[in-house]
N, C-alpha and C positions, 0 to 999 in steps of 0.2 A: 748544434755542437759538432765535433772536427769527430770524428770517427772512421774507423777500416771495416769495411761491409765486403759481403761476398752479393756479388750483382748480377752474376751468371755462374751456369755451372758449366763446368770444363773437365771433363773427366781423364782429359790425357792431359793438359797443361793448366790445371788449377787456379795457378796466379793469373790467368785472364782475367780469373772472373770477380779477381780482387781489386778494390777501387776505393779507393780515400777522397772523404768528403766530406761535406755538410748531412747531417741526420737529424730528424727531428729530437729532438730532448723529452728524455721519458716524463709521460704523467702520473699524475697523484692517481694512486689506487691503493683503498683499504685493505690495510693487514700489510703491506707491503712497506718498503722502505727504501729511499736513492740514495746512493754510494757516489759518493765524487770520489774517481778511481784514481791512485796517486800511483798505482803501477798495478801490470796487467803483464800474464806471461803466454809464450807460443806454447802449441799439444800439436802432435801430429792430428789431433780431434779435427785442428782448424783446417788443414791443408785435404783432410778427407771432406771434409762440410764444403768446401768449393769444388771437390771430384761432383756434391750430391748426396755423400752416404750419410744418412740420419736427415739429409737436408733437401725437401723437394723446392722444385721452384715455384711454385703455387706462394711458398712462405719468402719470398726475397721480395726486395732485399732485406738482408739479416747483417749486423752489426756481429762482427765475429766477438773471438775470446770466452774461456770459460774463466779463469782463474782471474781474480782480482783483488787487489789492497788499497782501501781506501777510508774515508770518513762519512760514517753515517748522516741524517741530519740534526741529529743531535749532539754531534761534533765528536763520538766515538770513535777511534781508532779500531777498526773491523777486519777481517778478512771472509769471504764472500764463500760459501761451500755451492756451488754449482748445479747441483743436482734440486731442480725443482718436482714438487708433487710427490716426494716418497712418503710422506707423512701425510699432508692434506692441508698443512699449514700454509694458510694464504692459497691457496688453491682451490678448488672443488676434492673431495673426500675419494671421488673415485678415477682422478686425473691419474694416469700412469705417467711414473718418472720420468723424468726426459734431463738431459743436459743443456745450461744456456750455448741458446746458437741452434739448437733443434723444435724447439717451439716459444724460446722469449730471448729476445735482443741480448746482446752477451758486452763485452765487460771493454772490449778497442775504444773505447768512446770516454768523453771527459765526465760521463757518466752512466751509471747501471741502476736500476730498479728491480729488487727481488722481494722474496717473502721476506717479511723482518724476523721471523725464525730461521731464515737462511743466513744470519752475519752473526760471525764468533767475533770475542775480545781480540786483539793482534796482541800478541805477548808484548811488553817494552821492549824484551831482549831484542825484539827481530828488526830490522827497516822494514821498510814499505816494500821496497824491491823482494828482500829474498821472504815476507810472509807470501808475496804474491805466486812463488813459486812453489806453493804447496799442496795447492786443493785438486789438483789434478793428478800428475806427474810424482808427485809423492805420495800423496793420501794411498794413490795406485800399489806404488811399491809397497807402503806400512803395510797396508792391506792385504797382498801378496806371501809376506816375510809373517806376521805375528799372527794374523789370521787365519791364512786357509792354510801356510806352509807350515803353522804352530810350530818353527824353530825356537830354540833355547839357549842362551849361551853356552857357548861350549859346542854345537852342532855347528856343521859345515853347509856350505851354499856356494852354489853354481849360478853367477848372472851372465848369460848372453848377451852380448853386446854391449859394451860397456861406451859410454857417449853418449846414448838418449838417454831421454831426462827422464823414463822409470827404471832404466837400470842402472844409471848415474846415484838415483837415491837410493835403489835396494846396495851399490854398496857401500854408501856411507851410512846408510841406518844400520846395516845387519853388522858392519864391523864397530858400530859405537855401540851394540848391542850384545857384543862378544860374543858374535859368528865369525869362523874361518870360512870366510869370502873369496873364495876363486871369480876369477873375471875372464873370458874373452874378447878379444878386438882383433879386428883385418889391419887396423892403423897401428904402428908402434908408438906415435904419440902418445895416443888414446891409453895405452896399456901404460904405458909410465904413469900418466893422471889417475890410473885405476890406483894403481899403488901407493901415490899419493894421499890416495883416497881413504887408505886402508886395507887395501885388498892383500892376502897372503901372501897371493902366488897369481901369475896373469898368464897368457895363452894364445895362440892365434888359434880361430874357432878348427873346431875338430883337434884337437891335440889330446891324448894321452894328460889325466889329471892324476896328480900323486897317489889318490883312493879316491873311492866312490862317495860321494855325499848324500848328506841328508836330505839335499831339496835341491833343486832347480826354479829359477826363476826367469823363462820364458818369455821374451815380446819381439823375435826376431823373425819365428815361424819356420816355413819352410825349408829354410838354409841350414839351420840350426837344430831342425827335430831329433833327428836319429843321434846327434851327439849327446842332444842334452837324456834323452831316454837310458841313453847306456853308460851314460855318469853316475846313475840311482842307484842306491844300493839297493838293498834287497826292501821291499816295500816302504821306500822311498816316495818324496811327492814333485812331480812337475806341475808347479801352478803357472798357466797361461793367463796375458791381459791383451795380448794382439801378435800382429803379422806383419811386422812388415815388409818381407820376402817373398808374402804367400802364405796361402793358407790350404795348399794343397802338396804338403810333403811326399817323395818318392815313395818314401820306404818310414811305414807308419809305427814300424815295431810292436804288432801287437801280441806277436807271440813272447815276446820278452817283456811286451807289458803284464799279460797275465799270468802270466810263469812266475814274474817274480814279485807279484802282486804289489805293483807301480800302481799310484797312486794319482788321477789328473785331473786337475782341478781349475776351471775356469773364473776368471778373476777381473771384475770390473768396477773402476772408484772404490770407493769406498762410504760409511755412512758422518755423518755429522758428528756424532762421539769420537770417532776413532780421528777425524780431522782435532775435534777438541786435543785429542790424546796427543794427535800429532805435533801440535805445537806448543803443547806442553814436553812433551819427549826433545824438541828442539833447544824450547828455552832455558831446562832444565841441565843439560848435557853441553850443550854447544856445538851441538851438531849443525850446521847451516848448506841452505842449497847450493848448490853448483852454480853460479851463472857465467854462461858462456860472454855474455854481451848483451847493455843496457843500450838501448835505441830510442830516442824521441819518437813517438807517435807517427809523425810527418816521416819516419823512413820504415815502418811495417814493410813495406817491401821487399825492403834487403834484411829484412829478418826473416821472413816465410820463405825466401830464398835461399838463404844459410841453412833453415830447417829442414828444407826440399829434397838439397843436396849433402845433406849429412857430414856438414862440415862443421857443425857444433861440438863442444863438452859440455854438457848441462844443458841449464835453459837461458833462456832469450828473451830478455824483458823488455815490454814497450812499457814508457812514461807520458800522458798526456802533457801539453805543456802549458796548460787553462787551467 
């Protein structure tokens, strides 16, 4: 079967080590279930898994992709939750989680083989495409916003960077969820689309925000630390899910983090319920993902390329064409 694999690892120029081709076609294993994927979305996850990070080369070649929408073998309309081994379903009981693409072939391919407790309903409401954009990149955000940041309508929020695709979703969830959404971008494009999106009030990073918020929601790292710290109100929460500037801020504020008893909170995926929740919260509302741009299979390239150079608004769907 036709799939995008990582073949080497490349830690300064990643897309070397990406390579489309023929992959063997997953087999039958009990407990588990194949997915014919009818669309499959990019995660910065992928472009770090060909740096190496989560991914040694002992395990290549690896069939990228975490996120996927497709049909079970029983001809169910499924979406695919990623995170293998948190429960033990289909697993071994003492396997530690991992995400596909870190220890089982992942989702680029005209098919994917998971635990069968790992595939939820696909709501009718959704296509193929934007349920595909959920299980990563959003679940991320929901998980962010209603969980660790335990915002309530009516509370305010700070997303960094507005254009990737978990803070593309924290601000269409949080504002369909009536939070005052503040957004920054370096792009003024980017900041119009914020607004579109729902956002209050938009910003180039570091600016002065009307008051201090309830939360912050973090994935930009280093660039962005000390603004987003001194956006908090007075024990306030910054919930972290990545870096991608760095993960070694100048100026770490921690006298004003524990002065004003800031609150920081580390934030990865999310569990199977709250995916359930999440696209119930979608189908419900009508809330839908961002896609930047849908690519046939056969061009993965210049989509992890688009991704690389942070030229997206949302996500970036690849469609098998088998």
């Amino acid at each position: 079967m036709f799939a995008a694999y990582a073949a080497r690892i490349d830690r300064d120029h990643p897309l070397n080590g990406l390579e489309l081709g023929e992959r063997p076609a997953p087999g039958a294993r009990a407990g588990w279930t194949t997915v014919t994927v009818r669309a499959a979305s990019l995660n910065h996850h992928d472009l770090w898994s060909l740096r190496g990070v989560g991914l040694p080369a002992d395990r290549l070649p690896m069939i990228l992709g975490c996120d996927a929408a497709g049909v079970d073998e029983d001809g169910n309309e499924v979406v695919v939750h990623s995170v293998i081994g948190a429960t033990g379903h289909g697993v071994g009981p003492r396997e530690r989680p991992s995400i596909l693409t870190e220890r089982y072939q992942g989702t680029f391919a005209e098919q994917v083989t998971v635990p069968t407790w790992n595939v939820l309903p696909k709501p009718p409401e959704l296509t193929f495409e934007q349920a595909a954009c959920l299980p990563t990149a959003w679940l991320t955000a929901y998980r962010m916003l209603f969980t660790n940041a335990g915002v309530r309508p009516g509370d305010s929020v700070l997303v960094q960077g507005a254009g990737g695709g978990v803070a593309t979703a924290a601000i269409a969830l949080g504002s369909a969820a009536g939070l005052r959404v503040y957004a920054t971008s370096r792009d003024e494009k980017k900041r119009a689309r914020a607004l579109e999106l729902g956002a209050a009030d938009v910003f180039e990073p570091g600016a002065r925000l009307p008051r201090r918020v309830d939360a912050v929601i973090e994935t930009v790292g280093a660039a962005t630390w000390s603004h987003s710290v001194k956006c908090l109100r007075p024990g306030g929460t910054l919930v972290i899910s990545g870096a991608t500037s760095g993960d070694a801020p100048a100026h770490a504020e921690l006298t004003r983090i524990f002065f004003l008893e800031l609150k920081v909170v580390g934030s990865t995926m999310g569990s199977k319920d709250e995916l359930e929740d999440l696209l119930s919260f979608c189908a419900v509302t009508g809330v839908r993902p961002v896609i930047d741009e849908v690519l046939p299979l056969e061009r993965a390239r210049e989509g992890f390329a688009k991704l690389e150079s942070g030229a997206q608004f949302g996500k970036i769907v690849l469609t098998p064409t088998a």
